[in-house]
C-alpha positions as CSV (number, residue, x, y, z in Angstrom):
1,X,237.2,94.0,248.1
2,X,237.7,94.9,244.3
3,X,233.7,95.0,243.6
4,X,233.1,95.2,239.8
5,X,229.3,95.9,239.1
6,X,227.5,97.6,236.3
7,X,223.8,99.3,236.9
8,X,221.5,99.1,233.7
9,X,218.1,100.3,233.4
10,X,215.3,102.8,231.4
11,X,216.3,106.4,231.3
12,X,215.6,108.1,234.5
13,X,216.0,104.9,236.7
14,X,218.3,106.5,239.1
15,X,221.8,104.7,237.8
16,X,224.0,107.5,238.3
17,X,222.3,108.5,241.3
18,X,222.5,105.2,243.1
19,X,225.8,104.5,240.8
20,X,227.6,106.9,242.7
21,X,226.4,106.2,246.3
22,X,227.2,103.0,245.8
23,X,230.4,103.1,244.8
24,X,231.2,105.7,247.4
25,X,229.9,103.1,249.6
26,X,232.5,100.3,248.1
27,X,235.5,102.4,247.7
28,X,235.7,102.0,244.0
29,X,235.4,104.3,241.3
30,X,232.5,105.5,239.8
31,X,232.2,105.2,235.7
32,X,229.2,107.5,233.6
33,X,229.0,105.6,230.6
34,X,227.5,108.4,228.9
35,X,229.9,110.9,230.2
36,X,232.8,108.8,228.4
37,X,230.7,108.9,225.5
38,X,230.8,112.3,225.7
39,X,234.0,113.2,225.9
40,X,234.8,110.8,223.3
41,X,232.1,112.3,221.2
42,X,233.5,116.0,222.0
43,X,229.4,116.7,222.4
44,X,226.1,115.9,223.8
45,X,224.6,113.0,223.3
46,X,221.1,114.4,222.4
47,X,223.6,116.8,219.7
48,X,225.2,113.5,218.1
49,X,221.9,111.8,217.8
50,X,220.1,114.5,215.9
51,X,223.3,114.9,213.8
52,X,224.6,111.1,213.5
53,X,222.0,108.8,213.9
54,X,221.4,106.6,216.8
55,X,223.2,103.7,214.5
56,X,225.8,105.4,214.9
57,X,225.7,106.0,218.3
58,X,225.4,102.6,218.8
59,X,228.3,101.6,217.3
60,X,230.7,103.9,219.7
61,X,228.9,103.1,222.4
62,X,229.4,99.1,222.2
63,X,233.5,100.2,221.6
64,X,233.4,102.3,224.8
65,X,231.5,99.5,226.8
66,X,234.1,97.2,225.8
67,X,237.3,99.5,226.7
68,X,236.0,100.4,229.5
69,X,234.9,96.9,231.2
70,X,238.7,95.9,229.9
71,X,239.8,98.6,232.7
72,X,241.4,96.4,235.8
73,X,240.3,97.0,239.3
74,X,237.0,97.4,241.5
75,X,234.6,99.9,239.6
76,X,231.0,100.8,239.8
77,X,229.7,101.2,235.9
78,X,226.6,103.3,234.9
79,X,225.5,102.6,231.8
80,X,222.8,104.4,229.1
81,X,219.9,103.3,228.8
82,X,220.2,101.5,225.7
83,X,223.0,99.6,226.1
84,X,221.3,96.7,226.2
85,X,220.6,96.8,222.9
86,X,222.7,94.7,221.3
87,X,223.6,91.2,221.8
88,X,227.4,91.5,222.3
89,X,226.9,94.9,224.8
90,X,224.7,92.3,227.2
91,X,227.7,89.9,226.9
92,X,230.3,92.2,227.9
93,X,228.6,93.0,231.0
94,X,228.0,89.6,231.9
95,X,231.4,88.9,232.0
96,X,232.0,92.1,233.9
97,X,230.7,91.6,237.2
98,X,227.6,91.8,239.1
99,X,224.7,93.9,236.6
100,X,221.9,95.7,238.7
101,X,219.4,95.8,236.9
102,X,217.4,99.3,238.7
103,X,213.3,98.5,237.9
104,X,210.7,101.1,237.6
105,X,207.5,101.8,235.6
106,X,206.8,104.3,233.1
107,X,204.9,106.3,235.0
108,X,207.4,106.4,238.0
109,X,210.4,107.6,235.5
110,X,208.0,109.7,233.6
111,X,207.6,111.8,237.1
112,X,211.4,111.8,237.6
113,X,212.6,113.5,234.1
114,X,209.2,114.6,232.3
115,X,211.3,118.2,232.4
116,X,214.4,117.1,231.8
117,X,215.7,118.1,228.1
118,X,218.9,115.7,227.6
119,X,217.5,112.7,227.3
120,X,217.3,112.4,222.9
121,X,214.7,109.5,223.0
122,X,212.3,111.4,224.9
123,X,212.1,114.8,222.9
124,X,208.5,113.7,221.8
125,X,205.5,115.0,221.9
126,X,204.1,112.2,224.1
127,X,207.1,111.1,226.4
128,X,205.3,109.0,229.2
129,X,203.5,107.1,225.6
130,X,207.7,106.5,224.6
131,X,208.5,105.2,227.8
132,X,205.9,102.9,227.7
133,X,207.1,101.9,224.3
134,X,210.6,101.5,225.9
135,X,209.8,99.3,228.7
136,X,207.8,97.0,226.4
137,X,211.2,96.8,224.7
138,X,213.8,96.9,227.3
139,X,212.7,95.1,230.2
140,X,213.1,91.9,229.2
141,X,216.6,92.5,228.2
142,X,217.4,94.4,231.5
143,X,216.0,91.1,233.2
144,X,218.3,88.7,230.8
145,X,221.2,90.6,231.5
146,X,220.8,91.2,235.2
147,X,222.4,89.2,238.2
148,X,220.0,91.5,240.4
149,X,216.5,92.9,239.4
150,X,216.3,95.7,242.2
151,X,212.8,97.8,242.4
152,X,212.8,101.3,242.8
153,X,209.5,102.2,243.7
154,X,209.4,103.9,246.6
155,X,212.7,103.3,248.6
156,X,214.6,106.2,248.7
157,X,218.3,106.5,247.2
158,X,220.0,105.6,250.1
159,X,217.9,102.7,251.1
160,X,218.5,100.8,247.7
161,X,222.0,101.3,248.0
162,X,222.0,99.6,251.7
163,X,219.7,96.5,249.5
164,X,222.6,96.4,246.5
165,X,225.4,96.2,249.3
166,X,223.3,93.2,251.0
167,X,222.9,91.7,247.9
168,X,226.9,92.4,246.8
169,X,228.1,91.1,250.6
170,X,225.5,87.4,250.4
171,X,226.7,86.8,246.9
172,X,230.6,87.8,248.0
173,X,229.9,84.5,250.9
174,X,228.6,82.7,248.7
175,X,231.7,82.7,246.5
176,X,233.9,82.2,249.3
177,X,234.7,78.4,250.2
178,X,232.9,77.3,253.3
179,X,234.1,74.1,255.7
180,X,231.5,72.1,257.3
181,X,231.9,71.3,261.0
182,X,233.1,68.0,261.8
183,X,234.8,67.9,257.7
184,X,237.7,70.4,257.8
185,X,239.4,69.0,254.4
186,X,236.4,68.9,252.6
187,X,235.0,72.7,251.7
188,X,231.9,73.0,250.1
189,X,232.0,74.2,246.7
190,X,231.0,77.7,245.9
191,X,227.3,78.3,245.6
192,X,225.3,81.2,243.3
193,X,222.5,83.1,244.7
194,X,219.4,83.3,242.6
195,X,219.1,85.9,239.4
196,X,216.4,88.1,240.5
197,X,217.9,88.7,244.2
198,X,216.3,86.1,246.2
């Protein structure tokens, strides 16, 4: 099945990780938002923010959102961060497909990439304090944009993907037509399972 879904999330939420499981998983391609950003920005996108400005960051990042949800075919998109952000970026991956939104605290991210140096919004002098900051920002956005809220807490990488696919394969029935016994001209009409995965 041509499975279109996007994975949003805070920095160090595990999208590419799961991303590319899952699409592995689905037999689809898998899409690094920020590494078409990169090679569109022929550099890093820590470099481009300390050079640029993270307005203007935004800016290409909405137009590479936008060509690259335009792309036909089954696809599993990772996208940074921030691209919730604006208004029009939330839209775009609405109408895309399934969005997984991949949940976890501070704290639990601040474990997962306090060493890592790539991330521009975390070169601070207190990065668990920024995370906080971002969460207080970003989760309600993630959670508007989402079909799926999935926590990743404590399942490990391969036992998330197993809950995305049972989430993709319920909603994929639900879609489909179903005939009642007893009333074979009279399918039911397509139902929508619930926005936070229930």
């Amino acid at each position: 099945m041509q499975v279109r879904c996007a994975l949003v999330g805070m920095p160090g939420s595990g999208k590419s990780t799961v991303g590319k499981q899952l699409a592995q998983r689905l037999g689809v391609p898998f899409i690094d938002l920020d590494h078409q950003l990169e090679l569109v920005l022929k550099t890093s996108i820590r470099n481009f923010f300390e050079t640029e400005g993270e307005d203007r960051f935004r800016d290409l990042e909405a137009q590479v959102l936008a060509d690259t949800t335009a792309q036909p075919g089954g696809m599993v998109l990772s996208t940074g961060g921030g691209a919730v952000l604006r208004p029009e970026n939330r839209e775009v991956l609405r109408q895309f497909g399934n969005v997984l939104y991949l949940r976890a605290s501070p704290e639990e991210i601040f474990k997962r990439v306090k060493h890592d140096r790539t991330r521009p919004l975390l070169q601070v002098g207190n990065p668990l304090h920024r995370l906080r900051e971002l969460y207080a920002q970003r989760d309600t956005l993630y959670r508007d944009t989402a079909t799926y809220v999935i926590e990743t807490g404590r399942p490990t990488v391969h036992t998330l993907v197993n809950m995305i696919m049972m989430q993709l394969e319920m909603a994929q029935g639900a879609q489909e037509p179903q005939v009642p016994h007893g009333t074979p001209d009279a399918p039911t009409p397509p139902g929508r399972p619930h926005a936070d995965g229930s």
